[in-house]
C-alpha positions in Angstrom: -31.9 20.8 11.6 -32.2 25.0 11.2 -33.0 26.7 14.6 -34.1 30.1 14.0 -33.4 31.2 17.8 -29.9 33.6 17.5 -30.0 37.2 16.3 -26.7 38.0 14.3 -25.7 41.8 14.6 -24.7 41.7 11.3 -28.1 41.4 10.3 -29.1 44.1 12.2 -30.3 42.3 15.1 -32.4 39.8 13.0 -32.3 36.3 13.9 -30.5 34.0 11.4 -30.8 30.8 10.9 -27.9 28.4 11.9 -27.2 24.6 12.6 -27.4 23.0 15.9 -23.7 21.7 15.9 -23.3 18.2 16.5 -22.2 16.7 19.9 -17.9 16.6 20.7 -16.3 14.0 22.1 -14.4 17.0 23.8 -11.1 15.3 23.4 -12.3 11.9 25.4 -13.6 9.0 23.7 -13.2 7.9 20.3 -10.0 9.5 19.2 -7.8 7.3 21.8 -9.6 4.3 20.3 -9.1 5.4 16.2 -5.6 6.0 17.2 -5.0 2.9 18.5 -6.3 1.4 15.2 -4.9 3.6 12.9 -1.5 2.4 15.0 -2.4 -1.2 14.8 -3.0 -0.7 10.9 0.2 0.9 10.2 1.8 -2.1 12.2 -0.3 -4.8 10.4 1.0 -2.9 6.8 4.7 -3.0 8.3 4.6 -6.8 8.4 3.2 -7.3 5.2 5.4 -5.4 3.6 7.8 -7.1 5.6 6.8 -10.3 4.8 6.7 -9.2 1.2 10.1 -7.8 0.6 11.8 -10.8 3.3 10.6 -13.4 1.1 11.5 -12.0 -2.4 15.2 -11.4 -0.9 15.3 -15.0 1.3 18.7 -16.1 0.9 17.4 -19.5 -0.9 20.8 -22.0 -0.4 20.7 -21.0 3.4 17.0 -22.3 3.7 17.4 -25.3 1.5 20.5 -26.0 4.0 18.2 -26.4 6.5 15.2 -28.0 5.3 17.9 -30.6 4.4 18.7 -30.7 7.9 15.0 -31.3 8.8 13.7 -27.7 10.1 10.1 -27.3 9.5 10.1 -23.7 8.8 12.9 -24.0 6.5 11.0 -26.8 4.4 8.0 -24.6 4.4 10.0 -21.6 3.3 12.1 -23.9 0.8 8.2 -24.7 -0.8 7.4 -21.4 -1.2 10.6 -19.9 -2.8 11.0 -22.9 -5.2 6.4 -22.8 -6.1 6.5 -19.6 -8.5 2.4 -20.3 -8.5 2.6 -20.2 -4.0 5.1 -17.1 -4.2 2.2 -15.3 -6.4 -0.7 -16.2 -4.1 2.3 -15.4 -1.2 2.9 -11.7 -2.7 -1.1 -11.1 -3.5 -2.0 -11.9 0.1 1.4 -9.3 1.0 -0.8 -7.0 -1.3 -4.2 -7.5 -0.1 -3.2 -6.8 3.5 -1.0 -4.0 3.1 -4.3 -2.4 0.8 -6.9 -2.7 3.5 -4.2 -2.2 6.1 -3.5 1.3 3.9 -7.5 1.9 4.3 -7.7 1.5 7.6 -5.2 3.4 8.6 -6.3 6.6 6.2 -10.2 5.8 7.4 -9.6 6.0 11.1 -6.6 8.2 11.6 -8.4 11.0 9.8 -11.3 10.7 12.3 -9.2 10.9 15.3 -7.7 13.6 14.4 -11.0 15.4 13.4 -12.3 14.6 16.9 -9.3 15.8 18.5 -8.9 19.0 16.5 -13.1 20.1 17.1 -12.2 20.8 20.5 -9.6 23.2 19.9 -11.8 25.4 17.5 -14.6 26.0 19.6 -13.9 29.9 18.5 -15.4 28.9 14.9 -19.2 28.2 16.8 -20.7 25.8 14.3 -18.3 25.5 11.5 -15.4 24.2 14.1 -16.5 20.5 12.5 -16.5 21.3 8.9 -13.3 23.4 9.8 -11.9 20.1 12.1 -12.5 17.4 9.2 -10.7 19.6 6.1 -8.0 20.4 9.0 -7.7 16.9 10.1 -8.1 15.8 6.0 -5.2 18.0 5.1 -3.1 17.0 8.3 -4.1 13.0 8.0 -2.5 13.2 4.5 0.8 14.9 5.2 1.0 13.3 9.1 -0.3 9.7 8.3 1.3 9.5 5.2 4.9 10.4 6.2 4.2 7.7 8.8 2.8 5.4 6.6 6.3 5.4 4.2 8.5 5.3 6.8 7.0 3.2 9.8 4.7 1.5 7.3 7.4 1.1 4.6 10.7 2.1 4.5 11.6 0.6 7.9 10.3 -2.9 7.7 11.5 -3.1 3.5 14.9 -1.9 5.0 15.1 -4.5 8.0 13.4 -7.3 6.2 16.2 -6.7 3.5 19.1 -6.9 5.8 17.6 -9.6 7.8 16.0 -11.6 5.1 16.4 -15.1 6.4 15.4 -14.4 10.1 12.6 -12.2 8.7 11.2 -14.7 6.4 11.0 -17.0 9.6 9.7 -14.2 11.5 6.5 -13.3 9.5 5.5 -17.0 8.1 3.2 -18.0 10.9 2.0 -14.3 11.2 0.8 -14.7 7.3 -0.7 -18.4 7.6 -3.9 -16.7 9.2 -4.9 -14.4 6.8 -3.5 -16.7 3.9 -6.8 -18.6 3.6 -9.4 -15.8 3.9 -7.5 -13.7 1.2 -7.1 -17.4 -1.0 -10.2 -16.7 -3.4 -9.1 -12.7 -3.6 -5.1 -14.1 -4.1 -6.1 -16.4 -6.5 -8.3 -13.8 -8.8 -5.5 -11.2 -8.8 -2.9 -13.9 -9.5 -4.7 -15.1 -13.1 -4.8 -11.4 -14.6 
């Protein structure tokens, strides 16, 4: 709402109008809480990519070894590498988690750095918020994504690679759970 209760000298000493700035977490608050999820999003997008890139590269004879030998994991592994149809829904799920995983961490990481950074311009009166979010946009992008292709990507595509076997064993159970409530979604995206 307009207040009309501050003279501005450059006016000559007439009041001007001016926006009652909204209220500041002052630094306490919400940005601990939208870092922690923006942290937990970029660790939920390094397992699927993870899990994406560990089974695509799963050293197939060494698992069919051991399903042979009776290992559970191996036989379920063995299922999905030999099912081209369960690799697709497999890879979609990968997909659909490192997407909303992606959001998540853009969505929230930009606020908690917008609520951090109002604090710091309290010299800018009113427009420190406007000034805080195109700050905090500008700094999300270039911070958060640099951390998104290297914590987020690079890293878990590079260890999942060199480790394919143990990393395919690693993330199975982790992508059981979110395998049936991404089914329908999986399913849609693997037809087109």
């Amino acid at each position: 709402s307009l207040l009309w209760s501050r003279t501005d000298p450059r006016l000559g000493g007439r009041t001007a109008p001016h926006c009652t700035p909204a209220p500041t977490t002052g630094g306490q608050g919400h940005p601990p809480a939208l870092f922690g999820i923006s942290a937990i999003s970029l660790l939920i997008n390094a397992l699927y990519v993870a899990a994406e890139f560990a089974l695509v590269g799963a050293p197939k004879a060494a698992i069919e070894h051991r399903a042979g030998q009776g290992d559970r994991m191996s036989q379920r592994l063995s299922r999905l590498i030999d099912s081209s149809h369960e690799q697709d829904r497999y890879i979609a799920t990968a997909q659909i988690g490192i997407t909303v995983a992606s959001l998540g961490l853009g969505m929230f990481g930009e606020h908690g750095l917008a609520d951090w950074f109002a604090p710091h311009l309290v010299w800018m009166g009113e427009y420190r918020f406007i000034t805080a979010h195109s700050v905090a946009s500008v700094v999300a992008v270039a911070t958060l994504t640099c951390a998104h292709i290297v914590i987020g990507v690079m890293l878990p595509k590079s260890l999942a690679l060199q480790h394919t076997e143990r990393a395919a064993r690693g993330v199975d159970w982790r992508m059981r759970w979110p395998w049936i409530p991404s089914l329908p979604v999986a399913r849609r995206c693997g037809r087109s």
